[in-house]
N, C-alpha and C positions, 0 to 999 in steps of 0.2 A: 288898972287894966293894961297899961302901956307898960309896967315893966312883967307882967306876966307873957305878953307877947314876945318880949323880947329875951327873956328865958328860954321861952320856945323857940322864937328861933333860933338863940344861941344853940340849945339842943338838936336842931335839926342839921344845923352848919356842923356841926362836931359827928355828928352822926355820915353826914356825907363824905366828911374828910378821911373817917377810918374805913368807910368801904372802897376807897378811891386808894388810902393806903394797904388794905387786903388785897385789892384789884392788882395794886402793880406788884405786889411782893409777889401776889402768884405768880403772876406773868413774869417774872425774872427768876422764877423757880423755874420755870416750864422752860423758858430758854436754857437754862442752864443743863438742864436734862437734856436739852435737845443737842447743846453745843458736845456734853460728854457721848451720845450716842455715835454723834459725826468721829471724834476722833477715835473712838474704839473702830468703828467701821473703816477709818483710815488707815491706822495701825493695822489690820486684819488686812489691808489691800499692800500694806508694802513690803515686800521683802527682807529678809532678816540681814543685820549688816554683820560684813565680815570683820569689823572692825571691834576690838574690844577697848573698852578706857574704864579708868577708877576716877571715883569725884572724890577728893577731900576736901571738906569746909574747911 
């Protein structure tokens, strides 16, 4: 009976730890989305520069 228990609760500790890892992946999806609204909204507040440049890697 004591290692059925302890199956179980290994099953239930592994079941907590994936919704606690779903929990924060969402919530760092959500920030993320929130961080890319902010800089489009920034972009849209700043003025176009008169300046032009080329990047080469």
């Amino acid at each position: 009976m004591d290692m059925m228990n302890s199956i179980a609760s290994t099953a239930m500790s592994m079941s907590a730890a994936k919704l606690e890892q779903q929990y924060s992946i969402s919530m760092q999806k959500k920030a993320m989305d929130v961080e890319e609204l902010a800089l489009q909204e920034l972009q849209e507040m700043l003025p176009p520069s008169p300046y032009g440049f080329d990047v080469k890697a």
